[in-house]
Steps between C-alpha positions, in 0.01 A plus 500: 500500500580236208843608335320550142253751675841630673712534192156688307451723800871587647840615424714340706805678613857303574831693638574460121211675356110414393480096455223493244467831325637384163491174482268204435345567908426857416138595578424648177562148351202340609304874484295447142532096513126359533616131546766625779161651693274196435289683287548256225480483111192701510636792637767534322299461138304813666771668552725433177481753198601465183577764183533452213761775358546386207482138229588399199638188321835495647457675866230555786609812709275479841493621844430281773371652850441345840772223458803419685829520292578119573175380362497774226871365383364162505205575267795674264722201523194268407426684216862521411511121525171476228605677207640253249870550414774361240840507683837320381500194779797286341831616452797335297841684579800428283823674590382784690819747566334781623514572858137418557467149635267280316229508750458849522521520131231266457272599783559890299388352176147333685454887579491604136125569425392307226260626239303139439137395600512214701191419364686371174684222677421195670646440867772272454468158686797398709628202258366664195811652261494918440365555150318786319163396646630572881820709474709729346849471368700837581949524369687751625826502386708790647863528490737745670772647292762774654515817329846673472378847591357379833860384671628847571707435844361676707143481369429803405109581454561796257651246220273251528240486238161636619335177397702356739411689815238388746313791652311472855 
């Protein structure tokens, strides 16, 4: 017996426990997997059901049946990967004093959805200069200032000013 017929058919058990119930070698892995059998694309276009739950112009809400979760993630990350997005790529920092170090604080600000068609803008070219054609110019200027009624020693939450309280 082949060890991929093994680890589809068996549950090995170790002093230590089952060796592949749970993991990659588990036998339910391979269990709806048409290429893993040698059945081949055919099979598993036979087999594969989609439904449509619900579209419009910003979602599609489906249901996909009769595929594995790794190839079913890959399908989502593809699609992921095809939407066009605006996201803030270059970051200038001048005097940051806040205890976020610049690289977090910039990879935080690429996060920030933008609200821009990328249709409007032409990929900028490696040597080519950022102007209103391929980019857009974003200044944040933020400065911390101390507030009197926050340096009660010891902090105490009931003086501090509600707007000032961060609730989780």
């Amino acid at each position: 017996m082949d060890r991929v017929q093994k680890m589809k058919e068996k549950i090995v058990f170790t002093q230590d426990g089952p060796d592949n119930a749970n993991t990659f070698a588990a036998p339910s892995t391979f269990s709806t997997s048409a290429f893993a059998s040698g059945q081949g694309i055919e099979e598993f276009v036979k087999n594969l059901k989609i439904n449509i739950l619900s579209c419009d112009d910003e979602e599609i809400v489906f249901d996909m049946i009769g595929v594995d979760a790794p190839i079913a993630n890959a399908l989502r990350r593809i699609m992921i990967a095809e939407v066009p997005t605006v996201a803030i790529e270059k970051v200038n920092l001048y005097q940051n004093t806040s205890i976020i170090p610049d690289e977090v604080l910039a990879h935080r600000m690429g996060l920030i959805p933008l609200n821009a068609d990328p249709k409007d803008f032409e990929m900028k070219k490696t040597n080519d200069e950022y102007n209103e054609d391929n980019s857009i110019h974003f200044k944040l200027h933020v400065k911390c200032e101390k507030k009197e009624e926050l340096k009660h020693k010891p902090y105490d939450l009931d003086k501090a000013p509600e707007d000032q309280l961060i609730n989780s």
